[in-house]
C-alpha positions in Angstrom: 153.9 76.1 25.5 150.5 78.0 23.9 148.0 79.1 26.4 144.9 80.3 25.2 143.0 82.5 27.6 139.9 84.6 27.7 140.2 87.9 26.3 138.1 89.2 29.0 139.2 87.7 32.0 141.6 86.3 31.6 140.8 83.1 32.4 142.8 79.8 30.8 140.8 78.0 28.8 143.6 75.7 27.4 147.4 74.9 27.7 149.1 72.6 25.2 152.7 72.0 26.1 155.2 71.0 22.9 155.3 67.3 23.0 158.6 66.4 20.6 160.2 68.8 17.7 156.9 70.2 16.4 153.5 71.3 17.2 151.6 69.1 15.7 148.3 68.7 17.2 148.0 72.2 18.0 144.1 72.8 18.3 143.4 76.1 16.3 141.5 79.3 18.3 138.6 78.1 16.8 138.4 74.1 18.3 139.2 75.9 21.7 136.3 77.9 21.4 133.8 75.0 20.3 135.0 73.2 23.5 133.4 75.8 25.4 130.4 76.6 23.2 131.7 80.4 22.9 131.1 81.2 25.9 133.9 82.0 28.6 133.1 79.7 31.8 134.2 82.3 34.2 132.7 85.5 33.1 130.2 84.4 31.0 131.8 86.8 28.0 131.6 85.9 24.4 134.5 83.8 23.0 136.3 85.3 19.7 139.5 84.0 17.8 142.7 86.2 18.9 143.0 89.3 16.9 147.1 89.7 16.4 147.7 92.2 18.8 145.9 89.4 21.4 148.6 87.0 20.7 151.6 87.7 23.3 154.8 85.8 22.7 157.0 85.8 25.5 159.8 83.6 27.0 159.0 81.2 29.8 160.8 82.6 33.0 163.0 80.7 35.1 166.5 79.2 33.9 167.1 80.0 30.3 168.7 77.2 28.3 171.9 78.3 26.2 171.6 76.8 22.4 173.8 74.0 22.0 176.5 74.7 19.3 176.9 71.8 17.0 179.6 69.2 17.9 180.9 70.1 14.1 181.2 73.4 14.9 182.8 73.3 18.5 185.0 70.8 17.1 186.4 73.5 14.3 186.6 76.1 17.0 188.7 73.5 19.4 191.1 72.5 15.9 191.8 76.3 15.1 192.4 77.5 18.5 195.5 74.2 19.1 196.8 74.9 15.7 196.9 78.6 16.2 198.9 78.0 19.2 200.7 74.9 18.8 202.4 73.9 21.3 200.7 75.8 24.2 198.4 73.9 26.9 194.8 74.7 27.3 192.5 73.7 29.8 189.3 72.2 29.1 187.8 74.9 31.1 189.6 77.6 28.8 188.6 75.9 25.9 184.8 76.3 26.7 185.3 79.8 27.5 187.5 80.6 24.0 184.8 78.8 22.2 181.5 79.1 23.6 180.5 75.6 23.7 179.0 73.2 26.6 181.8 71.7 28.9 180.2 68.2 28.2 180.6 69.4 24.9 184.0 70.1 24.8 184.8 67.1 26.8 183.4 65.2 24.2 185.5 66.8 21.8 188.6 66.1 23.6 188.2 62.9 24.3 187.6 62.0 20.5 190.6 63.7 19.1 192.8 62.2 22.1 191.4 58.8 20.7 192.4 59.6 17.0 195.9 60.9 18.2 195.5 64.5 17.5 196.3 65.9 20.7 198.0 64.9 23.8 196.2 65.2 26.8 197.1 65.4 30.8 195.9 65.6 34.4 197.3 68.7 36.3 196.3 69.0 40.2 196.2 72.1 42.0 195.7 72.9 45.1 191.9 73.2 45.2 190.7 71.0 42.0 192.2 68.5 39.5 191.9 69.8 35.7 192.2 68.3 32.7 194.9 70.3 30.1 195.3 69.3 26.2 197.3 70.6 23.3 198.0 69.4 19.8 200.6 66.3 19.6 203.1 67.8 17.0 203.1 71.2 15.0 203.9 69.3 11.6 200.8 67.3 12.1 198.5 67.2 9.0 195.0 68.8 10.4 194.2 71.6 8.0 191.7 74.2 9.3 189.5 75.8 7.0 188.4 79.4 7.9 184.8 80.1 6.1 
């Protein structure tokens, strides 16, 4: 979001709010300015493009979004940690901790390698919640990690 306000006042003259990946149609200082003949329509004050220590970048407050990991890379993180300990059972909910990805993510992931036969997967209930556990189907199987 870019909110262009009077320098004086205050006073928002304009808020564009990021339609898509980029910014395209953006209008520059300059078009804002025209729009209002130079003049700010509160306090009357003369209308100038920003100097750089007008512009304020700051992050919108309110629930912060973590940045998704790629599937590629959750998926390498997943493969390392079941090869490293073949044979041991991981929950789903471990998983996301140990790698730092989305739970929809690593659900995702899961699923997938369940369907290529990769790992066995199960349902264990306890007392409060079902979960779902998962470990690789046999240690002489041929997945090759590659540490970069």
């Amino acid at each position: 979001m870019i909110i262009y306000r009077c320098r004086n006042c205050g006073f928002v003259l304009h808020v564009f709010e990021k339609v898509g990946r980029d910014y395209y149609g953006v209008p520059t200082p300059s078009i804002v300015i025209s729009w209002y003949g130079g003049i700010c329509p509160r306090c009357g004050s003369r209308l100038r493009p920003p100097r750089p220590k007008d512009i304020l970048i700051s992050i919108r407050e309110g629930r912060r979004k973590r940045l998704p990991s790629s599937v590629k890379t959750c998926r390498q993180k997943i493969l390392r940690i079941l090869v490293a300990h073949a044979g041991e059972w991981f929950t789903v909910e471990d998983l996301k901790i140990m790698t730092n990805c989305s739970l929809k993510t690593v659900y995702k992931i899961i699923n997938e390698l369940h369907r290529e036969n990769i790992i066995e997967k199960t349902r264990h209930k306890t007392r409060f919640r079902e979960c779902t556990a998962v470990r690789i189907k046999n240690t002489n199987s041929n997945i090759e990690v590659v540490y970069k």
